[in-house]
N, C-alpha and C positions, 0 to 999 in steps of 0.2 A: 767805594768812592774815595777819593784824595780828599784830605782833612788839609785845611788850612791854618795856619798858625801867624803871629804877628809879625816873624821874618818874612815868611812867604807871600805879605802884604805891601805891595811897595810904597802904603804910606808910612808904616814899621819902620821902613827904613832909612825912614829922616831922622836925625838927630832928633830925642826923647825932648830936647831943651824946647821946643816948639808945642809941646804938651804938658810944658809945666815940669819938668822934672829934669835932672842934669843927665848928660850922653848920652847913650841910649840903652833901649831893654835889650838885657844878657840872653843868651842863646837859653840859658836854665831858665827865664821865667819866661820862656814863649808856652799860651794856654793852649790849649786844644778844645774845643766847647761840642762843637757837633761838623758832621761832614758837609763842605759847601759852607758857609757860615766863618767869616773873617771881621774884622774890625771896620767899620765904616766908615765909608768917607767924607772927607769934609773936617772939619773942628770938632777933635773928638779928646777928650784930658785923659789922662792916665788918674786911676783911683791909687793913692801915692803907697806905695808896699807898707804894711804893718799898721793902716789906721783902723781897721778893723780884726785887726788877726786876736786872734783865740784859741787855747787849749782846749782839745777833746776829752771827752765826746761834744759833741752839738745838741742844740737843740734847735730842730728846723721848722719853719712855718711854709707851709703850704697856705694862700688861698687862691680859689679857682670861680673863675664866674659861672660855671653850672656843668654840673655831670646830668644834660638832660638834651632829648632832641637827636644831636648827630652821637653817635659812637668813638667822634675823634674825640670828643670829650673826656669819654670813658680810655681810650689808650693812653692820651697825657696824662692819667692817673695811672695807669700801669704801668707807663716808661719812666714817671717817677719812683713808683714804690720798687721799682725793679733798681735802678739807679741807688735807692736808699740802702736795697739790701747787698749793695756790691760795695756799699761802704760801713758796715755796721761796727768795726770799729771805730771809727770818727764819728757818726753821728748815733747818740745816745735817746734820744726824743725825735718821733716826727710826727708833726701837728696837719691834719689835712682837712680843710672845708671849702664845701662847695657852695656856694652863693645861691644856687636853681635859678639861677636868672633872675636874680632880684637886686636889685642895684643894692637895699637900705642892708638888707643882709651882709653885701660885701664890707659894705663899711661896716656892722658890727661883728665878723669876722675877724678884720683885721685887728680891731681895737681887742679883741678876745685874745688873740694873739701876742701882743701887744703886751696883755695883761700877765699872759705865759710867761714873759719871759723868756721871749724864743731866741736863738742868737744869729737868725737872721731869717728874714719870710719874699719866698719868691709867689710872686702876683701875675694871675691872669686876670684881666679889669673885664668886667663886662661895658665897661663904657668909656670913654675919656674920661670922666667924671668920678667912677663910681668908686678908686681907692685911691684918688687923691689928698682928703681929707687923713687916709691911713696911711701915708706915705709920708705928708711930712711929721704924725705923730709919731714915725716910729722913729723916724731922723729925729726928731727929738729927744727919744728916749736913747739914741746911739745903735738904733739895731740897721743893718742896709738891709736893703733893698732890690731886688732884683725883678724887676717888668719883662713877662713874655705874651707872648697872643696876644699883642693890641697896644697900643700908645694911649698914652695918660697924658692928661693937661697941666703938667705939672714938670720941673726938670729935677725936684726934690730926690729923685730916686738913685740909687748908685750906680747901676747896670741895668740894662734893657738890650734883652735880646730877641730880633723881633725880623718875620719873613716880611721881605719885599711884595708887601698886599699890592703896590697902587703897577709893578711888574705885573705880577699875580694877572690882576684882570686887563691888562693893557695886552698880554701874550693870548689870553682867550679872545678878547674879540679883534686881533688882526689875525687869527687863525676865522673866523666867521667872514672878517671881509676878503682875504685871501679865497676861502671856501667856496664863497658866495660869486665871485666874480667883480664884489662891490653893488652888488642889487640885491632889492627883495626884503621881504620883512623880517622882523625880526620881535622875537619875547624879550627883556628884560627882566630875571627873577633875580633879587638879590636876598642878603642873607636878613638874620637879626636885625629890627631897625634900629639906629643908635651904638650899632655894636662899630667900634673903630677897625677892624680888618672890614668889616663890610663897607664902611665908605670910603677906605683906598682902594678894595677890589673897583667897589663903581669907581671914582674918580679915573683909575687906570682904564677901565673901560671907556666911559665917556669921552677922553681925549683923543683916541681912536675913532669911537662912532660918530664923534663931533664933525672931522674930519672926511669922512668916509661919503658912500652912493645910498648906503642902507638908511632904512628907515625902521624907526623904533616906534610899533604899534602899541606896544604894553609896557610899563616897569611898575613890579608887585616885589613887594616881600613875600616871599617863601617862608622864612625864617629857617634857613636851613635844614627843615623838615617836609618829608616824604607827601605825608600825608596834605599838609597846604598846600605844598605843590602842584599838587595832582589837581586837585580840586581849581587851581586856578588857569591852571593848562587845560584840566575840562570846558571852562566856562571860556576859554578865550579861543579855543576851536570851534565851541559850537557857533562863535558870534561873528567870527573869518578863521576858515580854516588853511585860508594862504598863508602860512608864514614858511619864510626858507630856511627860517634857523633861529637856536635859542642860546644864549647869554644866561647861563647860571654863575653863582659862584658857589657853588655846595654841590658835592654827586649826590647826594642825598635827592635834592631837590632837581636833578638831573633825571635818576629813575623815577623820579613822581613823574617830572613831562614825559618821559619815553614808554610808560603803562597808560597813561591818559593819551596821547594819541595813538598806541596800539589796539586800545581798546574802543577808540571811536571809529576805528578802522581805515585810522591816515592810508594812502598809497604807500605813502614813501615817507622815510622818517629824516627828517631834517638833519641838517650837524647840531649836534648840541653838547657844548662845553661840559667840563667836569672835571673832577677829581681823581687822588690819588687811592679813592678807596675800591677794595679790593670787589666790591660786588656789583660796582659800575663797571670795574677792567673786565667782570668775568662776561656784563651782555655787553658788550666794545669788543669784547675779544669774541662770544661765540656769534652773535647777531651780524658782525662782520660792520660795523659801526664804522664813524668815520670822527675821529673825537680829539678833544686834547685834554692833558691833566697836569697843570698846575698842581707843585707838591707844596705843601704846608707840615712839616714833617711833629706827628706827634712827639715827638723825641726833643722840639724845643721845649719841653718841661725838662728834660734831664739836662742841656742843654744851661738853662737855669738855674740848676741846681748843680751844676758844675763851676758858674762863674760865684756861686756864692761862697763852694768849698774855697776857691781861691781867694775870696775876698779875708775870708777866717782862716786860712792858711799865712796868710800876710802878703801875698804875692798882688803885685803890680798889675794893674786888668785895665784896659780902655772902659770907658762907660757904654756906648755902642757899641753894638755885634748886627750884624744883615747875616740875613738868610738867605740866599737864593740859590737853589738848585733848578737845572734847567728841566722844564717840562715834560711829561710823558706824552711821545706822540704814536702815533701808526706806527712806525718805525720801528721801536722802541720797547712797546707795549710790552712784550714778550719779557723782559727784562726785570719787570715789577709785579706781573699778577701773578697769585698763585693761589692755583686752581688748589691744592691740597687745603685751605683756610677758606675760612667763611667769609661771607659776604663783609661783615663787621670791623678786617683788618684793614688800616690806613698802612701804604708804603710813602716812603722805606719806617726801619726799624732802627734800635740801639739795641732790642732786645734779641738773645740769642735765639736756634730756632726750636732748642727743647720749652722756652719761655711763650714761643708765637705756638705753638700749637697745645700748651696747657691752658691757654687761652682762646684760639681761634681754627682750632683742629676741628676740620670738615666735615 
């Protein structure tokens, strides 16, 4: 995939004075963070070179809103510690906690962190909320800050690097209304309630469905889990089993609706949205499915953890980064699954392929 950088951003290429800083960024401090993933647009300040730079080794802080549930979880934790050990020179300490889905956790993670002494802690929020209060203690105590997977209530943080959710679900459901003809029913499963990607995926949805011929018989939380899912796709066929299509934002919660009406013994199986994970592509790819997938790349944890090197390296960085890689469709499919790996892998990767298969070998 072509890697973007702040030259190859045509907002990059306005004189820097318009971001707070005199001329503009040199060819040597253009970043590289992840593939697909540029600086965003709009009013965006340069973080000013050298206000947090530091000598090595580091000491890095991880916290994460929960290794529970989907398995992208568990990769964002692989692609960082993979990420860690391709720099073990520089970083001397790496601190990792996962929250399990408990907001009061995240905040006394961070503040643990905090306590470390860490010299810089990248955050995945399980809520808008829930590492605001640790973001600006740690701006107080001078440590940055780096936000991925989800937006904070807060603009206290230094860097935020973060996928285009509210695209995300606006590209799934004008693939259902395309699909559909613009008629016929439809599921609404979304993810985590409260979790901020899940209310830009809906919001991106909803402005299309708002718009649209379809009609939206159901909206449930899944919580990105298989098992609820299923359970809720059971009880909502048995109650009309007309629906022409279903709106998830998790494949997790994708295969729960496609084993629950296999098993009630639909005719025919709807279009139903989904992800970039590998054991949805694999029944999309043999089942001969008719699908889309929306990538959310586990690799925004390294991603993260790259804009912090450059934060403590001294180097110049925008405060926002977007995500958006374009979606996996029919087309295309081919391209991302891979049959040799387990159901468990999210595409794409950062991680090499002796790394995906000490991990996710078949």
């Amino acid at each position: 995939m072509k890697r973007r950088t702040f030259l190859q951003t045509g907002s990059a290429l306005i004189a820097a004075g318009a971001f707070g800083i005199p001329g503009i960024l040199r060819a040597e401090d253009t970043i590289t963070l992840l593939p697909d993933t540029w600086p965003s647009e709009g009013e965006n300040p340069v973080v000013d070179a050298g206000k947090f730079a530091k000598s090595g080794p580091w000491k890095i802080g991880h916290s994460h809103y929960g290794l529970a549930g989907s398995t992208h979880t568990y990769q964002t934790a692989f692609e960082a510690e993979y990420e860690i050990s391709r720099n073990k020179a520089r970083v001397g300490d790496y601190q990792f906690r996962s929250a399990d889905l408990n907001a009061s956790k995240q905040v006394a993670d961070i503040e643990d962190l905090i306590a470390q002494k860490v010299d810089a802690i990248i955050i995945a929020p399980l809520t808008t909320g829930s590492a605001v209060e640790g973001i600006r203690k740690a701006k107080a105590a001078g440590i940055p800050t780096v936000v991925y997977l989800g937006r904070v209530d807060t603009d206290e943080f230094t860097v935020q690097v973060q996928g285009d959710d509210f695209y995300f679900g606006r590209v799934m459901a004008q693939f259902l209304v395309d699909k559909l003809g613009n008629k016929g029913k439809v599921w609404v499963l979304r993810g985590v309630a409260g979790h901020p990607i899940d209310a830009d995926r809906y919001a991106g949805a909803m402005e299309v469905f708002s718009k649209s011929g379809l009609q939206i018989t159901s909206t449930q939380h899944g919580s990105w889990s298989y098992e609820d899912s299923k359970k809720i796709a059971e009880s909502l066929y048995l109650s009309d089993p007309d629906v022409a299509g279903v709106w998830t934002d998790g494949a997790n919660m994708s295969l729960g609706v496609l084993d629950a009406l296999q098993e009630a013994g639909a005719s025919t199986i709807p279009p139903i949205t989904g992800e970039a994970l590998n054991g949805w592509m694999r029944r999309w790819n043999d089942e001969k499915l008719s699908s889309i997938g929306p990538i959310c790349p586990p690799a925004l944890s390294t991603a993260a953890l790259r804009a912090a090197f450059a934060l403590l390296e001294g180097k110049p960085i925008q405060r926002n980064w977007t995500n958006r890689p374009k979606p996996i469709v029919d087309d295309n499919l081919a391209q991302f699954y891979r049959s040799d790996l387990t159901d468990a892998y999210w595409a794409p990767t950062e991680m090499p392929n002796e790394k995906l298969l000490e991990y996710f070998k078949a």
